[in-house]
PyMOL commands that place a pseudoatom at each C-alpha (Angstrom):
pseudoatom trace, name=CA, resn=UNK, resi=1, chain=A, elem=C, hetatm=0, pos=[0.000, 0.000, 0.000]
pseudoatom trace, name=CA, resn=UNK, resi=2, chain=A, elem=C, hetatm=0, pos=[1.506, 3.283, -0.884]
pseudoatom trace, name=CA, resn=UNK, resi=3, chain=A, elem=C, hetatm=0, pos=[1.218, 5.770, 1.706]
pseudoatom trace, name=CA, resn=UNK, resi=4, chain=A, elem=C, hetatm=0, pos=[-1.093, 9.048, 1.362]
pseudoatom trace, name=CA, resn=UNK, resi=5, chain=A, elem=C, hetatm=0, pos=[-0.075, 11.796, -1.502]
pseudoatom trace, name=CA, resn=UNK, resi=6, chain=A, elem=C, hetatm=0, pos=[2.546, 9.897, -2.664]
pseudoatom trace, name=CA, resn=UNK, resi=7, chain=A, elem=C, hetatm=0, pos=[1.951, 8.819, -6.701]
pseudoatom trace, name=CA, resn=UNK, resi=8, chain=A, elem=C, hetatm=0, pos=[2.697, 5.705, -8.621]
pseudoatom trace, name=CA, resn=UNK, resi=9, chain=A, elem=C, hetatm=0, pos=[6.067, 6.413, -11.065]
pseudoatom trace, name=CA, resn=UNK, resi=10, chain=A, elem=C, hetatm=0, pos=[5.777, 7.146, -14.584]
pseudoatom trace, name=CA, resn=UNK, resi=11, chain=A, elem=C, hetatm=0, pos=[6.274, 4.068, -16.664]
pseudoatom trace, name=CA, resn=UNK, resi=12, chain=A, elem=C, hetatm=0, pos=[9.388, 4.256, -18.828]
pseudoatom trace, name=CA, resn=UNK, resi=13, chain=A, elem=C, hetatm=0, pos=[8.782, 1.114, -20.503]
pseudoatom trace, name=CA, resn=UNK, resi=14, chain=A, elem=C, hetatm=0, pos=[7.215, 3.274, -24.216]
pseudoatom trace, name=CA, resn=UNK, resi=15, chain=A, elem=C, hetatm=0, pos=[10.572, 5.325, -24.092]
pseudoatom trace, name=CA, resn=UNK, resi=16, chain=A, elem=C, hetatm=0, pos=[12.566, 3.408, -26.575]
pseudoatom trace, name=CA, resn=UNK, resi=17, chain=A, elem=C, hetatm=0, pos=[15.676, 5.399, -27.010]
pseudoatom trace, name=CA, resn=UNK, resi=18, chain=A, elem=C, hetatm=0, pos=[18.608, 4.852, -25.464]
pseudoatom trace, name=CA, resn=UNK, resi=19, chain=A, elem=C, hetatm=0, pos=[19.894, 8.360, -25.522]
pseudoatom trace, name=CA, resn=UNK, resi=20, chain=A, elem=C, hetatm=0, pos=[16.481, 9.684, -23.963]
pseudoatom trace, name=CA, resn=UNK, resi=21, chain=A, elem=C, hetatm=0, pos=[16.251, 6.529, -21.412]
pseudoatom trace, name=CA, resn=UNK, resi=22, chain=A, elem=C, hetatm=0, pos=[19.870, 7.400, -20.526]
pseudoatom trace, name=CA, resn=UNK, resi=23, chain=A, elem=C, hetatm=0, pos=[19.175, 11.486, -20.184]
pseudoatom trace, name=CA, resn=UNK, resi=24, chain=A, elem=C, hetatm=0, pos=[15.405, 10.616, -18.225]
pseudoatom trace, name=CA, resn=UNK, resi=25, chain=A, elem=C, hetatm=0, pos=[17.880, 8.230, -15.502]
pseudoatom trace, name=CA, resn=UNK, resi=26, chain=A, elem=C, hetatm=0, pos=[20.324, 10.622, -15.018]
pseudoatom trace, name=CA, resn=UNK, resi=27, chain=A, elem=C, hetatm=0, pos=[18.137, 13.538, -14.391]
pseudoatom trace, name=CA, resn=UNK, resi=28, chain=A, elem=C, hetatm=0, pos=[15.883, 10.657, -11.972]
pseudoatom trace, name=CA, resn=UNK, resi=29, chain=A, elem=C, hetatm=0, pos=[19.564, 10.284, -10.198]
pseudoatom trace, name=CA, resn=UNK, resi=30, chain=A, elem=C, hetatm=0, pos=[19.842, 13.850, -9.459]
pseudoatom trace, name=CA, resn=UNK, resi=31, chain=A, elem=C, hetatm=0, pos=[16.322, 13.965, -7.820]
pseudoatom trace, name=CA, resn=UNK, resi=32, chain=A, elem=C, hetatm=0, pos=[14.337, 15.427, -10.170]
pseudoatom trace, name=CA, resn=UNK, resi=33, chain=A, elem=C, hetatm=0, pos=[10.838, 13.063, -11.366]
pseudoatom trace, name=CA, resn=UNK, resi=34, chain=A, elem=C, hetatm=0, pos=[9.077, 12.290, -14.837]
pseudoatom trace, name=CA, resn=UNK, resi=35, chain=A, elem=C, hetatm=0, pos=[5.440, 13.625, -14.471]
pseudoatom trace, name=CA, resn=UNK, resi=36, chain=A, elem=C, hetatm=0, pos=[3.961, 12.173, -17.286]
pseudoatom trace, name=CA, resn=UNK, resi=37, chain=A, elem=C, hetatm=0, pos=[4.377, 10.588, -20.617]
pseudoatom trace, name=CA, resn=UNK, resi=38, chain=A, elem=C, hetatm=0, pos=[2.534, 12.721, -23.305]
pseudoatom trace, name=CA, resn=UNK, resi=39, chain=A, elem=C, hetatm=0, pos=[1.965, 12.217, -27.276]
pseudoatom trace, name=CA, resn=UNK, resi=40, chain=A, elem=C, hetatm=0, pos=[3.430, 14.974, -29.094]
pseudoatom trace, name=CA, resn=UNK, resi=41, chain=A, elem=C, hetatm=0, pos=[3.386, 15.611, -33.241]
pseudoatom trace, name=CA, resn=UNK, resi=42, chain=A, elem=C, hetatm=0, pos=[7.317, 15.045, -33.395]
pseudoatom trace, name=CA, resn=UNK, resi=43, chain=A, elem=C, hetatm=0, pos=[7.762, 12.784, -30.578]
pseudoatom trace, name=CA, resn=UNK, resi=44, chain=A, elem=C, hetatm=0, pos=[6.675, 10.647, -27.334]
pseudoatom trace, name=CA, resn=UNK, resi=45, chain=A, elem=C, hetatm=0, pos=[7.581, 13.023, -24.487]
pseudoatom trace, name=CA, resn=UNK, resi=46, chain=A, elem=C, hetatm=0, pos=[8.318, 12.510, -20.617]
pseudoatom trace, name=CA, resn=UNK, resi=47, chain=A, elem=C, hetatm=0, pos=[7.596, 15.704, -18.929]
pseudoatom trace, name=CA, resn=UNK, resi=48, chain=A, elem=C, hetatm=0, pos=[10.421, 16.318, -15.908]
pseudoatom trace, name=CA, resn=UNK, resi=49, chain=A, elem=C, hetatm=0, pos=[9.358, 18.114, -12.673]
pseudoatom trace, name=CA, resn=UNK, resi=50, chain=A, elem=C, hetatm=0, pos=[12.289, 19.975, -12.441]
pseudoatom trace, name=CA, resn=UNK, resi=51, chain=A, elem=C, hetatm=0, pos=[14.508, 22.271, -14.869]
pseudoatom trace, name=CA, resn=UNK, resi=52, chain=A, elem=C, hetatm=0, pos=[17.805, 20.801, -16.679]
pseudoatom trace, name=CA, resn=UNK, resi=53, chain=A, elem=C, hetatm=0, pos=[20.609, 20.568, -13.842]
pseudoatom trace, name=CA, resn=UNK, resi=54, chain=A, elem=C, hetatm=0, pos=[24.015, 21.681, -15.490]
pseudoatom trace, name=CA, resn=UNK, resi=55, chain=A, elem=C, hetatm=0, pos=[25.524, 18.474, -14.408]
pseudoatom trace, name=CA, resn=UNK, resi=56, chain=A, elem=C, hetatm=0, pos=[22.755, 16.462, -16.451]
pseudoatom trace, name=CA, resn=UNK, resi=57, chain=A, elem=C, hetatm=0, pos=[23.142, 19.046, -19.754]
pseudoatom trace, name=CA, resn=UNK, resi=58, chain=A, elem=C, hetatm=0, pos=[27.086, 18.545, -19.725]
pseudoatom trace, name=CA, resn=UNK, resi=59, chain=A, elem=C, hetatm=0, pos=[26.846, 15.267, -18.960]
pseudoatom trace, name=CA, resn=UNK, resi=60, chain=A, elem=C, hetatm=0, pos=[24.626, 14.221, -21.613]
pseudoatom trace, name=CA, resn=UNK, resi=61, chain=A, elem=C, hetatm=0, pos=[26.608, 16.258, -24.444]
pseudoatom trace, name=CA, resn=UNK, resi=62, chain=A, elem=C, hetatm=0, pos=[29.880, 14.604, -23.983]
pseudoatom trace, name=CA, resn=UNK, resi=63, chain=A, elem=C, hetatm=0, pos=[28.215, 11.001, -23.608]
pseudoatom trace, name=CA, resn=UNK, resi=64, chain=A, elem=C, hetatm=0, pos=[25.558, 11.484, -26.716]
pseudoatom trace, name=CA, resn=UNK, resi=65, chain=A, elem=C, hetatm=0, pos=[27.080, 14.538, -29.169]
pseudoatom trace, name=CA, resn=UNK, resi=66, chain=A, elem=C, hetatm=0, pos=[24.502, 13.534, -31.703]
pseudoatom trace, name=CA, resn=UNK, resi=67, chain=A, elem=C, hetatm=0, pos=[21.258, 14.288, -29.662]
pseudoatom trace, name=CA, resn=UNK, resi=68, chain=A, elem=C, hetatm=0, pos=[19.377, 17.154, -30.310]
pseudoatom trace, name=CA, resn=UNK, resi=69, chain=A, elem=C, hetatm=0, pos=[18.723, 19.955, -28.263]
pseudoatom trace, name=CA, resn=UNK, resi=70, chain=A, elem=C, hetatm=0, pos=[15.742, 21.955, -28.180]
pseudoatom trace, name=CA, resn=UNK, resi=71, chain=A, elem=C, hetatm=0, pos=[14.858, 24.980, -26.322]
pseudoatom trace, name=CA, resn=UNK, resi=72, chain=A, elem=C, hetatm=0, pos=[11.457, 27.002, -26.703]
pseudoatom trace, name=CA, resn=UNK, resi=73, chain=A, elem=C, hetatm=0, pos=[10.735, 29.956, -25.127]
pseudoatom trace, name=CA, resn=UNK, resi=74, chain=A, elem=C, hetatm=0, pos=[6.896, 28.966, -24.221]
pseudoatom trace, name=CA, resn=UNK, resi=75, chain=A, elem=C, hetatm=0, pos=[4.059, 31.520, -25.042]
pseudoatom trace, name=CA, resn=UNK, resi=76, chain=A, elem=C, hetatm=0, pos=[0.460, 32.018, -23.432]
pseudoatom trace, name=CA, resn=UNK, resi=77, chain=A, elem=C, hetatm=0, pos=[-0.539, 28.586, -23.385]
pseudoatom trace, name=CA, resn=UNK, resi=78, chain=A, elem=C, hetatm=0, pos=[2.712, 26.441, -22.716]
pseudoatom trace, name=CA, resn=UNK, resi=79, chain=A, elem=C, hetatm=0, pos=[5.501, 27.115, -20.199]
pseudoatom trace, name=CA, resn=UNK, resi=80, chain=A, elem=C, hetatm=0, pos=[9.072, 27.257, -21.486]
pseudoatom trace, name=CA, resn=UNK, resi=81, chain=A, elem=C, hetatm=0, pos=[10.975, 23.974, -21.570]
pseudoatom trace, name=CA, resn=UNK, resi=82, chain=A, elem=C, hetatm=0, pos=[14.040, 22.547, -22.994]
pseudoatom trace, name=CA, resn=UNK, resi=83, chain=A, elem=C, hetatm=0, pos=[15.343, 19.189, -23.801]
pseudoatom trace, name=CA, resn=UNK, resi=84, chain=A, elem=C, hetatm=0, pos=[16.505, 16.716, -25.677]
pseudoatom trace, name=CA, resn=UNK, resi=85, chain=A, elem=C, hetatm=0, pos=[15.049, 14.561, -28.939]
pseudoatom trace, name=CA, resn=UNK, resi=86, chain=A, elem=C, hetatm=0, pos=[16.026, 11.642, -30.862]
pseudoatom trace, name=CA, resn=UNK, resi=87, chain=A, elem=C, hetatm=0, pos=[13.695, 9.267, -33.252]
pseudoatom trace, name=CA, resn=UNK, resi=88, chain=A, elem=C, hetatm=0, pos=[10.324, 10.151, -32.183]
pseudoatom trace, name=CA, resn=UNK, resi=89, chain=A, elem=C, hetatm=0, pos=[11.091, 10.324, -27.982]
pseudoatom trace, name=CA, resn=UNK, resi=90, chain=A, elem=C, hetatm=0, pos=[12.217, 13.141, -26.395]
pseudoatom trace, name=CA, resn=UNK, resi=91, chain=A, elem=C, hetatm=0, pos=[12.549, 14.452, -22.972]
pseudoatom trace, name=CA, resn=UNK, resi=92, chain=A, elem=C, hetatm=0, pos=[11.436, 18.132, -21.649]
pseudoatom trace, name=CA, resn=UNK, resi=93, chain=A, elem=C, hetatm=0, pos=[12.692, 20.056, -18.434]
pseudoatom trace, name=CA, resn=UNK, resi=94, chain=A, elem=C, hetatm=0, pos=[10.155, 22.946, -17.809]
pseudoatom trace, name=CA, resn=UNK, resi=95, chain=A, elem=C, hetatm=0, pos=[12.305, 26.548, -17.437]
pseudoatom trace, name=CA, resn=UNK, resi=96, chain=A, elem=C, hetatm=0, pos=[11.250, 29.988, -15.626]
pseudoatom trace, name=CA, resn=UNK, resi=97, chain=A, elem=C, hetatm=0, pos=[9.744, 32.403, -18.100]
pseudoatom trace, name=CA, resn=UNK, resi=98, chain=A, elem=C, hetatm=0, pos=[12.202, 35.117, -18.751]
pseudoatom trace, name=CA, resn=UNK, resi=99, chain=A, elem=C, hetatm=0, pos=[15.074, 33.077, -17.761]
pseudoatom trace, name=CA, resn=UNK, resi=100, chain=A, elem=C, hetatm=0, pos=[18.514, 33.503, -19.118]
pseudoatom trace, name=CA, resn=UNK, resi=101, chain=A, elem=C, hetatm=0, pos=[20.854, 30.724, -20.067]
for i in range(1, 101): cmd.bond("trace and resi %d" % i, "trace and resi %d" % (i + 1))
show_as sticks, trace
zoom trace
């Protein structure tokens, strides 16, 4: 029995990249929690709780140089996020509105 207010993890089991897997477990290792798993036009996306650590962003360009990075600056009806993509999975870290790199 889990105990009250605390939520069942996100399956990772649809995430079939290895680059995005590898990204979503490092980013789990520093603390921060997928939210959800959500259909997007370009790509299957786990949502993060928290932003992109540093450690996680440098980490993840030395280890996969090929993986794109994408950053969007939100608008009225999404909040900023950044991430990473690869063959129709991605992962996004939510940012502060306004907030400089």
């Amino acid at each position: 029995m889990r105990a009250p207010g605390t939520e069942e993890p996100v399956s990772l089991e649809p995430v079939r990249s290895e680059a995005i897997r590898w990204v979503i477990d490092r980013a789990l290792a520093d603390g921060n929690r997928v939210v959800s798993l959500a259909q997007w036009s370009k790509a299957l996306v786990a949502h993060m709780e928290g932003g992109l650590s540093g450690d996680v962003r440098k980490a993840t360009r030395a280890r996969w140089p090929q993986l794109e990075y994408f950053r969007d600056d939100g608008s009225p009806h999404n909040e900023p996020d950044e991430g990473f993509i690869e063959d129709g999975f991605a992962v996004s870290f939510p940012r502060r509105r306004g907030a400089a790199d």
